[in-house]
N, C-alpha and C positions, 0 to 999 in steps of 0.2 A: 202599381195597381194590384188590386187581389184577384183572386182565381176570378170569385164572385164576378168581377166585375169586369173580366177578360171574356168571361161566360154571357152578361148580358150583350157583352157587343159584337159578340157572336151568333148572340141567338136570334139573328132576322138572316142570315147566312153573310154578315159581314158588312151591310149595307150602312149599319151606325157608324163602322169603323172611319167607311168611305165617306159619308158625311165628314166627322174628324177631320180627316186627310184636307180631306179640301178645303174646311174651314182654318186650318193650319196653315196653309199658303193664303189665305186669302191676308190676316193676321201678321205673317212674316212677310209678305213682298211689303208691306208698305214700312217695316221696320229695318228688312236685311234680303237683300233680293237674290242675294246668292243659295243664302237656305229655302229659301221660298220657291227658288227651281229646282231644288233637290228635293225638298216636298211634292212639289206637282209632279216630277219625274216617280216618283215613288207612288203617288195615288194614281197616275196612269197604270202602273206596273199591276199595282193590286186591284184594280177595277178590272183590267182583262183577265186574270188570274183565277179570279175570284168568282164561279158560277153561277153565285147568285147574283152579284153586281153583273158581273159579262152579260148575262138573259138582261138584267134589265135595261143597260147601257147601248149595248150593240144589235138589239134586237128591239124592244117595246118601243124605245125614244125615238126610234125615224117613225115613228107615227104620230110624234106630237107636232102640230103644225108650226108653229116657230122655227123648230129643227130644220122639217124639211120646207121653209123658207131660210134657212140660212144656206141652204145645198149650191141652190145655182152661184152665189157668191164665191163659196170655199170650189166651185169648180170653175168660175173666173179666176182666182187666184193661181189656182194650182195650174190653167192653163196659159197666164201671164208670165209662169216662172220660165218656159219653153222662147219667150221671146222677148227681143228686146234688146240696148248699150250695157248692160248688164253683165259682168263676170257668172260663171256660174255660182262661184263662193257667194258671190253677193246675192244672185238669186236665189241659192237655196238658203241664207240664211233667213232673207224676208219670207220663204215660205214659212219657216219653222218657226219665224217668228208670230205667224196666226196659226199658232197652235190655241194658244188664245180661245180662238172656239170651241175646243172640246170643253172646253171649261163650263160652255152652253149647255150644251147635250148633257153632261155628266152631274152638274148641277140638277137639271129637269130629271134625269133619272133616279135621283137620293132622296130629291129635301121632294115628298110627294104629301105631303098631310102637315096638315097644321101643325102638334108641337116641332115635326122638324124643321118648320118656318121658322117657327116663333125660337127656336133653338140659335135658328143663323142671325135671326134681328138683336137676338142679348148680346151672343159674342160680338154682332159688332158695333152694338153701343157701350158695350164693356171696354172694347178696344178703344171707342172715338173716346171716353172719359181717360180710359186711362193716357191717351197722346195729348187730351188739353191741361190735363194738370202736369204732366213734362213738359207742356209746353208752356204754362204760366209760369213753370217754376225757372226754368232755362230764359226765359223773356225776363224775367226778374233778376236774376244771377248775371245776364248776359253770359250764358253759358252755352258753349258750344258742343253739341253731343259728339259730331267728328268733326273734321277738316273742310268739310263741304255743307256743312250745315252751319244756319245761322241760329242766334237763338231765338228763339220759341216755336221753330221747326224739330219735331217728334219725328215725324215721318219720313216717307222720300224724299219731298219736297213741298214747298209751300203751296204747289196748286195740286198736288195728290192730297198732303192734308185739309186743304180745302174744300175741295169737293168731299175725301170722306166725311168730314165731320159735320157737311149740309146731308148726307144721306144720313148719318147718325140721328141729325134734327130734327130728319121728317119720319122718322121711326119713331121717335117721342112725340111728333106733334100729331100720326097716327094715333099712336096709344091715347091722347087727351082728348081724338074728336070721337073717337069711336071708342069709350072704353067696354063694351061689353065684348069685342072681338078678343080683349086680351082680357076679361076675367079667368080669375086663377092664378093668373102668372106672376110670380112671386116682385118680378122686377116690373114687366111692362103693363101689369095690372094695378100698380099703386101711381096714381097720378100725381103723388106728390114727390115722388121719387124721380118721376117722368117731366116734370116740369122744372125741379133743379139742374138736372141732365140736360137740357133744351136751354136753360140759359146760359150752364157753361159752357154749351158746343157754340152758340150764336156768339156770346162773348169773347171768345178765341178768335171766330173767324174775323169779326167785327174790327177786335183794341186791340191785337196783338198780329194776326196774318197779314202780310202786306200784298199778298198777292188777287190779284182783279178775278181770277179765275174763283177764288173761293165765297166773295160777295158775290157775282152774277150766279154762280150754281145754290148759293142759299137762297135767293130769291126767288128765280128761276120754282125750282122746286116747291118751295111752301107756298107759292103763288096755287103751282098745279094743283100741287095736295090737298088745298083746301076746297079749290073749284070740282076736284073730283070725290072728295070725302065725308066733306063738312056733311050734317043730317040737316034735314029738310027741300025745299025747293032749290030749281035752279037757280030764283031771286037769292034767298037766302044763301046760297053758296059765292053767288058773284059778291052778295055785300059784305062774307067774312074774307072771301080772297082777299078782298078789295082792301078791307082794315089789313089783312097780315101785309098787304105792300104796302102800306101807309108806315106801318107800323116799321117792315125792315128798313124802308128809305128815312127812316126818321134816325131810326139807329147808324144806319150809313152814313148819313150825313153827321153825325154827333162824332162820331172817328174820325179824328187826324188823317189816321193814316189811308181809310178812303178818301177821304179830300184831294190828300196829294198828288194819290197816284191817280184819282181821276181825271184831276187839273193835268197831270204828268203825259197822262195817256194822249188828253186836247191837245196837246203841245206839241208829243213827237209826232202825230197825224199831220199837222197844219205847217210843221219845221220840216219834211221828210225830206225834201227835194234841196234845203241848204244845210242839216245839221252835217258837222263836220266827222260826227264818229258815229257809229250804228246803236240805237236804242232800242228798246227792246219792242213796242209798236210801230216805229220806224222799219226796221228791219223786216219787219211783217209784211209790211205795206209795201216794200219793195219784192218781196219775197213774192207776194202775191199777183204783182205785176206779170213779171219774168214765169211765172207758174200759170198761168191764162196764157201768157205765147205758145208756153209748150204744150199745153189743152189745145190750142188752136193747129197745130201745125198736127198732133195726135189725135186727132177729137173721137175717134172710134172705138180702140181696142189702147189707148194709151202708150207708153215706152214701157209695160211689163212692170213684172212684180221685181225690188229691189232696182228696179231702173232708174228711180226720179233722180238720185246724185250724178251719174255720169251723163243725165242728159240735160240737166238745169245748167249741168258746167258749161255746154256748147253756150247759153244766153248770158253768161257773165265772162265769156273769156275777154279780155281787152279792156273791161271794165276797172277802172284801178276804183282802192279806197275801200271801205266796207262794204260798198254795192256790188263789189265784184266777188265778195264770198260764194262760197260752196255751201249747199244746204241741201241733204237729203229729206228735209220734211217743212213743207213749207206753212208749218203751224195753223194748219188749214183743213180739216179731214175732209172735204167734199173735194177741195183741190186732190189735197192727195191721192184718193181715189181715183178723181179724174183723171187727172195726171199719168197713175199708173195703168189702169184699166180704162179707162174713156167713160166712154156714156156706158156703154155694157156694163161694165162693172158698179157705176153709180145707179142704176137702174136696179138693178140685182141688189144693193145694200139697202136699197129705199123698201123694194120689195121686202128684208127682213125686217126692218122698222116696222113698216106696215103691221105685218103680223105679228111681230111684238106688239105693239100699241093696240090691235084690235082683239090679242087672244082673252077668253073671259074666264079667268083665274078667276079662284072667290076672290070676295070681298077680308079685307081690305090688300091681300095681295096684291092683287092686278092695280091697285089704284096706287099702290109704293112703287110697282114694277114700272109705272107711266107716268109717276113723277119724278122719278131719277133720271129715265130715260129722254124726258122732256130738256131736263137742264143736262143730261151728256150733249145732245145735241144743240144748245144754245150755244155751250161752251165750246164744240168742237168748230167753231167758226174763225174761235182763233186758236186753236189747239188740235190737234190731232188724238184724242182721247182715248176712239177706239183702236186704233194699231200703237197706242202708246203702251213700255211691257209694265206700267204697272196700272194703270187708269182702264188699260184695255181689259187686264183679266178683272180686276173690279165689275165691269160694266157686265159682263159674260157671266160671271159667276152670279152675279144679283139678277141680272134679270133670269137664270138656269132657277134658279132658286125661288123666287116670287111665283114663276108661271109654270111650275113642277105640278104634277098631279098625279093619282092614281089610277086617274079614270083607265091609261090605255094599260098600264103596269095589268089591271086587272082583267082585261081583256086579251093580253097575251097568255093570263092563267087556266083561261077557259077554254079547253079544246074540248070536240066533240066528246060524247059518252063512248064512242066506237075506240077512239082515239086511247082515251084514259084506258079502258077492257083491254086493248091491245099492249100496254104499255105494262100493266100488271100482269101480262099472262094469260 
């Protein structure tokens, strides 16, 4: 980079940089998760460091109401770690593993005015293009990026790049119902650029993804996004939602490989009790069994943070065969939480949804930030989305970013006329 341009991202006192930073993790967890914590570690470092971000991070942003709905949760957490079948090691890693949240807060603190929105929506329909063309090209090739990937997985995995590349889709199907919010914008302001983009992210999930995760999160969401976006009445909005689910079920069903797994899915529900080896909705389904005992026997304050595996083990010991596995996460986030924090703690999370879902970001923010967050939580029924390390910081970092403003940034600028005279001398 040139002087120039070390100068321009310096000259808000660092705050562009800190955009950057974050946007760099957001970009690498879903590519390489080891750099991607060495980014997040490094944009925490220089967020506190940095006095202009520090004022606006650790100061302005407990004033934005999301935030402090997320408090009483992150102090269930942190006071779950204190109890519980739990090693400490294991509890403190689950703490540290909802670090997660600062990603909230620090998001709401940067991206506070439209272009640095519209900045986070390119990069990540940049990203979602550039993962489905490695991904049609590796699906073609049957080429395998590493050892754990199959092909026409780009990403972490087939249900991280599914879901990203349904929030990709609703960023373009954004840009197409509402284009005068993105006049200007070189990418999300040309609807013909916006609607090649939207067939080849639909298309990937659709004839090449095999995972269930990323058909219900595409539907899921351009269901919402159209019910909340579309112009005109509430008529008019139910009868285009209403064509876009006609429309994804039509394409769902013309893919094989929804077929199968759909068919796949009927089967291990309805086989659970006689398959002979653990599948992977089967396995759910027991998991979710034995995970309502231990809600029931904990139904208050839960077995603690980082406790679910050594106390799920008590309900499977003796168990022989697949049913008697160990599982620290019972691909369930409402269990999960119940599980570890009881009803307290699921009261407290519903509480931030809440106020996620009801903060009023402009337009069309708030209405991307409440259709992502509709299909997080559709999906987290059989997933654990939000305390997963790479879906969680996704979920934190999008909705930090959608529902950022400057209203309160500007209100911590403003101190009395006494205040300022004093400060000058």
């Amino acid at each position: 980079m040139t002087f120039k341009s070390w100068a321009k991202l310096w000259a808000d006192g660092g705050v562009s940089l800190a955009r950057a930073l974050l946007l760099a993790v957001v970009v690498m967890m879903l590519m390489a998760t080891t750099w991607a914590g060495l980014i997040e570690g490094a944009a925490y470092l220089f967020c506190i460091s940095v006095p202009a971000v520090r004022r606006r991070w650790l100061g302005v942003v407990f004033r934005h109401p999301v935030v402090i709905a997320s408090v009483p949760f992150a102090i269930v957490i942190l006071v779950a770690t204190f109890y519980g079948p739990a090693s400490w090691h294991e509890s403190l890693a689950a703490l540290v593993g909802w670090r997660r949240l600062l990603m909230l807060s620090l998001a709401i603190a940067v991206f506070t005015d439209a272009p640095s929105k519209r900045l986070a929506l390119n990069v990540i329909v940049a990203t979602c293009v550039f993962g489905a063309l490695v991904s049609f090209v590796t699906f073609a090739g049957s080429i395998s990026l590493t050892a754990r990937l199959d092909p026409g997985i780009a990403f972490h995995n087939y249900a991280t790049q599914g879901i990203t590349l349904s929030v990709g889709a609703i960023i373009c199907m954004a840009a197409l119902l509402r284009p005068a919010d993105f006049a200007g914008d070189r990418i999300l302001g040309n609807r013909w650029v916006m609607a090649v983009i939207l067939a080849i992210l639909v298309v990937d999930i659709v004839f090449v993804l095999w995972g269930r995760t990323g058909y219900l999160a595409l539907i899921v969401m351009a269901v919402a996004l159209a019910l909340l976006l579309a112009p005109g009445t509430w008529r008019t909005r139910l009868l285009t939602a209403s064509g876009i689910a006609v429309c994804c079920a039509a394409l769902l069903s013309a893919s094989p490989h929804v077929r199968t797994r759909t068919a796949q899915a009927w089967s291990e529900i309805v086989t659970v009790d006689q398959a002979p080896e653990g599948t992977p909705i089967g396995t759910r389904v027991v998991m979710w069994r034995n995970t309502l005992r231990l809600i029931a026997d904990h139904p208050i304050f839960g077995v603690g943070n980082g406790g679910f595996q050594p106390a799920y083990r008590t309900y499977v010991q003796g168990v022989s065969g697949w049913r008697g596995n160990e599982t620290g996460d019972p691909h369930n986030q409402y269990l999960k939480i119940l599980g570890e924090f009881g009803v307290v703690g699921l009261a407290a999370f519903l509480l931030f949804l809440y106020a996620a879902f009801r903060y009023p970001a402009p337009t069309p923010y708030r209405e991307l930030a409440t259709a992502a967050l509709v299909g997080w939580c559709v999906t987290s029924l059989a997933n654990s989305d939000f305390s997963t390390h790479v879906e969680g910081r996704l979920i934190f970092f999008w909705l930090g970013a959608m529902l950022g403003d400057g209203a309160a940034i500007r209100r911590s600028d403003e101190r009395p006329t006494s205040q300022k005279t004093a400060a000058g001398g």
